[in-house]
DSSP file (Angstrom, degrees, kcal/mol; ACC not computed):
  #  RESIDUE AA STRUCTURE BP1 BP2  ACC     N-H-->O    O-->H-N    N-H-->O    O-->H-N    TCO  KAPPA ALPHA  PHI   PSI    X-CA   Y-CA   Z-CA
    1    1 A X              0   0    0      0, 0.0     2,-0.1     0, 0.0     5,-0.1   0.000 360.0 360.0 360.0 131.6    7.9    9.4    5.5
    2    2 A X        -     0   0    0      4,-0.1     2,-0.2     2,-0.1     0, 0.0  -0.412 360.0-164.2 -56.8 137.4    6.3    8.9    8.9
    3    3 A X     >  -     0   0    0     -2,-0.1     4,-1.4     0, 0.0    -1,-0.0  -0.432  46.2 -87.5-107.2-167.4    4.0   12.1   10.3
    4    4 A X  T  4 S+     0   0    0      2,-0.2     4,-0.1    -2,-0.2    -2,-0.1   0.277 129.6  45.3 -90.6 -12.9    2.9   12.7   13.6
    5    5 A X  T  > S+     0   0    0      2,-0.1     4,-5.1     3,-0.1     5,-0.4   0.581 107.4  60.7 -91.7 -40.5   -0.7   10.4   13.1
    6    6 A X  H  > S+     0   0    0      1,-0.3     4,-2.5     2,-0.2    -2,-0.2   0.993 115.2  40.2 -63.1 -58.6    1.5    7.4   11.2
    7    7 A X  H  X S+     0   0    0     -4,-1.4     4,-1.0     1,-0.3    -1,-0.3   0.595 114.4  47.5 -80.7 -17.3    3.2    7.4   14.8
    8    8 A X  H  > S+     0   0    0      2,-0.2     4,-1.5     3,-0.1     5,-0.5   0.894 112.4  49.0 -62.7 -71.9    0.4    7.8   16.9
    9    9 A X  H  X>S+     0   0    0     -4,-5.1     4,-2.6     1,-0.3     5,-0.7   0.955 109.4  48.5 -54.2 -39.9   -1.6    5.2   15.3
   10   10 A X  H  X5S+     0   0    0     -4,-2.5     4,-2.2    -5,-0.4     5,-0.3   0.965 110.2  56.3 -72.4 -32.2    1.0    2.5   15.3
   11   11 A X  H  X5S+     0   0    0     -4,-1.0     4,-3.6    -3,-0.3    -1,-0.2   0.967 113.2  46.8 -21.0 -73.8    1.6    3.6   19.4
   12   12 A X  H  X5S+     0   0    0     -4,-1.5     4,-3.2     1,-0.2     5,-0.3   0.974 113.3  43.3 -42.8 -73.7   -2.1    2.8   19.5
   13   13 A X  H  X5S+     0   0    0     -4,-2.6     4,-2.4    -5,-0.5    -1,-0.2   0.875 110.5  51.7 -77.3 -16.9   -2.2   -0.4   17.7
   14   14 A X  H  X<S+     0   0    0     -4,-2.2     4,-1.6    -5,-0.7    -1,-0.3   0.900 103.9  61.8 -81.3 -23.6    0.8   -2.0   19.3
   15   15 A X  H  X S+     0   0    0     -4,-3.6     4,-3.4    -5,-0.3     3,-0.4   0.968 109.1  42.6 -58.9 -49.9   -0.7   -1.2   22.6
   16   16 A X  H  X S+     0   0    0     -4,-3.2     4,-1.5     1,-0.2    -1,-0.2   0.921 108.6  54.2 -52.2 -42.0   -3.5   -3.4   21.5
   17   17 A X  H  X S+     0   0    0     -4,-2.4     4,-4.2    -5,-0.3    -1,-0.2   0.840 108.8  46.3 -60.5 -28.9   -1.5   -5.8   20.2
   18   18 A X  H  X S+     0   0    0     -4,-1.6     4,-1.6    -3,-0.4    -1,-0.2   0.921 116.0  53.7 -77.5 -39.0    0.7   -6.2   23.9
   19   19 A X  H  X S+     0   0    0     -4,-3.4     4,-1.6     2,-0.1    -1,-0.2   0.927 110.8  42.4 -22.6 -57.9   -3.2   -6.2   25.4
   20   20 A X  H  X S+     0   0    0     -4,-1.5     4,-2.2     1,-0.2     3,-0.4   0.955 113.5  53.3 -56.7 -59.0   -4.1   -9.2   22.9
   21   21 A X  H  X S+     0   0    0     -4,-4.2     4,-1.8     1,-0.2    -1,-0.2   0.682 111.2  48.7 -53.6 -28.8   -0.7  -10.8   23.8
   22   22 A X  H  X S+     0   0    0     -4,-1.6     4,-2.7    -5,-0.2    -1,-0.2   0.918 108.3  48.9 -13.1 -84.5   -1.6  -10.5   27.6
   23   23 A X  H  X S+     0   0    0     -4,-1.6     4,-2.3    -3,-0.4    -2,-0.2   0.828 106.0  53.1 -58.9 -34.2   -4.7  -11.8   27.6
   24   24 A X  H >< S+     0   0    0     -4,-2.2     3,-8.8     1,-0.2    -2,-0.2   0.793 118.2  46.3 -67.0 -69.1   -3.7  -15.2   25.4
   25   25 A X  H 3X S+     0   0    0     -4,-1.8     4,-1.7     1,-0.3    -1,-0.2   0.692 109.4  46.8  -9.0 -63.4   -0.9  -15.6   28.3
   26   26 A X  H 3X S+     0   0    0     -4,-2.7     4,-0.9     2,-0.2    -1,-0.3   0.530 110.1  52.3 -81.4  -6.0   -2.8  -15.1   30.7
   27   27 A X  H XX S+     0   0    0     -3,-8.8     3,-2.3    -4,-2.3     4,-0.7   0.750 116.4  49.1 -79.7 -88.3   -5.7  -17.7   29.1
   28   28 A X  H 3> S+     0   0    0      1,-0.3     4,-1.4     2,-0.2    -2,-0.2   0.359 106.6  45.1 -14.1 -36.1   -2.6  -20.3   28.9
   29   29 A X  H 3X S+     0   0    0     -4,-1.7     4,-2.3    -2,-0.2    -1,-0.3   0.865 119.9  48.1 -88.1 -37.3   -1.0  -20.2   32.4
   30   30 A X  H << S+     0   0    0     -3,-2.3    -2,-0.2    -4,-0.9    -3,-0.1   0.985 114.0  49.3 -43.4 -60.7   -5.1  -20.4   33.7
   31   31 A X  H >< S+     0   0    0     -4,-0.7     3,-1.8     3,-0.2    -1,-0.2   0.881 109.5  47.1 -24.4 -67.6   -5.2  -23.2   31.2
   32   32 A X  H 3< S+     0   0    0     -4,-1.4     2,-3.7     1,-0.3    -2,-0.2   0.971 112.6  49.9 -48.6 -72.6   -1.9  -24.9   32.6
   33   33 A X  T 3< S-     0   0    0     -4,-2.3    -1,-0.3    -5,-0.1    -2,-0.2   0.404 120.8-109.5 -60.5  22.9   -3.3  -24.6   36.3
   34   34 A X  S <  S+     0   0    0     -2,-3.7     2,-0.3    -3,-1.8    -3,-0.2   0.656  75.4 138.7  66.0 106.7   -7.1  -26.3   35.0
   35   35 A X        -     0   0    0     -4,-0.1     2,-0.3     0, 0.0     3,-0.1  -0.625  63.5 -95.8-135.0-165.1   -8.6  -23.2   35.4
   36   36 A X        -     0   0    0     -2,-0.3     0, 0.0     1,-0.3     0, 0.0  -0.782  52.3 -98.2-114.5 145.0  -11.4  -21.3   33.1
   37   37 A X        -     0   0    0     -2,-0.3    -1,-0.3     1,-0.1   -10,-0.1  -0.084  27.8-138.4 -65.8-174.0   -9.8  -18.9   30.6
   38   38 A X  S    S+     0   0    0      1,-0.3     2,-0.3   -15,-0.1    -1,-0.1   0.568  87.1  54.4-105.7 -46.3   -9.9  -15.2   31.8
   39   39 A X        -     0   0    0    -16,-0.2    -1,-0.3   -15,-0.1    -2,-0.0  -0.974  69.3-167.7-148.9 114.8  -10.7  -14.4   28.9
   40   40 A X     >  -     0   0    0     -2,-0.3     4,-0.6    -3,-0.1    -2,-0.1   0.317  41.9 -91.1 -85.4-142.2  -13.2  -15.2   26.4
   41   41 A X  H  > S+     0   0    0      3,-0.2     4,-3.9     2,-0.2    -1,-0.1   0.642 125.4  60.1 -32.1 -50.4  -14.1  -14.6   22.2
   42   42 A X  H  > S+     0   0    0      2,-0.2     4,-2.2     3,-0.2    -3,-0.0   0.999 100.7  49.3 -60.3 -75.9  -15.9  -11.6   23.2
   43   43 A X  H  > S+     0   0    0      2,-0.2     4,-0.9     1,-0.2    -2,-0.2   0.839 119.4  39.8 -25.9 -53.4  -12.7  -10.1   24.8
   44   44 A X  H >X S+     0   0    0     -4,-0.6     3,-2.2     1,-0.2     4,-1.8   0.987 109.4  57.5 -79.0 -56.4  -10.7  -10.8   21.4
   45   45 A X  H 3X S+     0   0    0     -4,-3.9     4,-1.5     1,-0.3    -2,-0.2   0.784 108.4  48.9 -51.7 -36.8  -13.2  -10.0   19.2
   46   46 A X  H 3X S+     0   0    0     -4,-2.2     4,-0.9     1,-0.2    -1,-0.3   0.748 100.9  54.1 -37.1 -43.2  -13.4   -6.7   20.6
   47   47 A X  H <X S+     0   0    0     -3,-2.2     4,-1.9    -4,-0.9    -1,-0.2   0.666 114.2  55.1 -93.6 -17.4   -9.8   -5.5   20.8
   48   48 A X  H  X S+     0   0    0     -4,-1.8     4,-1.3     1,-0.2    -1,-0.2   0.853 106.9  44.5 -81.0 -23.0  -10.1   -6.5   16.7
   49   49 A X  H  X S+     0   0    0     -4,-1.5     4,-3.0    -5,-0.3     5,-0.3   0.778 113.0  48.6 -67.2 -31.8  -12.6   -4.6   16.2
   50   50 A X  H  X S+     0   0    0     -4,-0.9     4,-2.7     2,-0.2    -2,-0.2   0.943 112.3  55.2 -64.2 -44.9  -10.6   -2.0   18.3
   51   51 A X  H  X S+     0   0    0     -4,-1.9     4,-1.0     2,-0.2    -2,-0.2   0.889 110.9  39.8 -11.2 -95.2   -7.8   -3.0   15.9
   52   52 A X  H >X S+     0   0    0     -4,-1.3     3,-3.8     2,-0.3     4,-1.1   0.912 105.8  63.3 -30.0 -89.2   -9.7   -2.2   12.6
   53   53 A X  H 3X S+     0   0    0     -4,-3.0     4,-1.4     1,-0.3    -1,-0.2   0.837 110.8  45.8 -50.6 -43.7  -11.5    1.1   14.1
   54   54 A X  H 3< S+     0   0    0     -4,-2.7    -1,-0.3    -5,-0.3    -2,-0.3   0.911 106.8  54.6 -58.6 -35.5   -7.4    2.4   14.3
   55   55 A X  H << S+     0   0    0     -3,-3.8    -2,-0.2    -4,-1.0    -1,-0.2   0.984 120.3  30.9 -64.1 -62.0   -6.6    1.3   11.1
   56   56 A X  H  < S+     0   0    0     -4,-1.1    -2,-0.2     2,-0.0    -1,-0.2   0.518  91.0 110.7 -89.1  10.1   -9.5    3.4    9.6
   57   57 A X     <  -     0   0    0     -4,-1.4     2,-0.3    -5,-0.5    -3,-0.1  -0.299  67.0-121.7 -76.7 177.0   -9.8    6.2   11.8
   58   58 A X     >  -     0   0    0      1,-0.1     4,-2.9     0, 0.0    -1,-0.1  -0.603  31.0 -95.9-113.4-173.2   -8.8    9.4   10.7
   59   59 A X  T  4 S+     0   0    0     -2,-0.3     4,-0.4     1,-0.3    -1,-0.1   0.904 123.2  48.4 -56.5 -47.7   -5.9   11.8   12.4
   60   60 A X  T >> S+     0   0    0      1,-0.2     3,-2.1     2,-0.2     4,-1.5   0.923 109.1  59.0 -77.0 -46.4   -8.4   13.9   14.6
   61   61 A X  G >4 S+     0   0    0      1,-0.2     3,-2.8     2,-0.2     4,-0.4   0.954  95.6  56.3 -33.1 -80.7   -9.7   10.7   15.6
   62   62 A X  G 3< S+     0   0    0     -4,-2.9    -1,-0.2     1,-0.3    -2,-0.2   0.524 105.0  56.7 -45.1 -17.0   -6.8    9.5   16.9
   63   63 A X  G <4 S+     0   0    0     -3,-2.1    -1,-0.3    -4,-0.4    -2,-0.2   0.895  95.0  59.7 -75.5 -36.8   -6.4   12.4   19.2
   64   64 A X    <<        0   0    0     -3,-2.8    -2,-0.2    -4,-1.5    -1,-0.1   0.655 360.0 360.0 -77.0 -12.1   -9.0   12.1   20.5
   65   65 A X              0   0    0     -4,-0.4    -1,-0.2     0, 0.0    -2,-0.1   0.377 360.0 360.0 -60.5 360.0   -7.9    8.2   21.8
């Protein structure tokens, strides 16, 4: 059964994920047009790390996001 943190965090982590999905777009239509990504390694490696820190935070954490 879901609580009130199970639903928080997956709120939280799909928002990153819709971030992630953004960004790769938004590398790909730059891509199309010759352009330089937007968005490097640094940018993704982050929001996985951001990823990760949700998976292991704890409930009070997660208010505080």
């Amino acid at each position: 059964m879901k609580n009130r943190y199970d639903i928080i965090r997956l709120a939280l982590i799909l928002s990153k994920q819709a971030e992630i999905e953004g960004m790769r777009v938004e590398n790909l239509i730059r891509e199309q047009s010759n352009l330089v990504p937007a968005y490097g390694c640094d940018e993704f490696l982050n929001l996985s790390e951001d990823l990760g820190n949700l998976a292991h935070a704890n409930n009070e954490q997660l208010l505080l996001l």
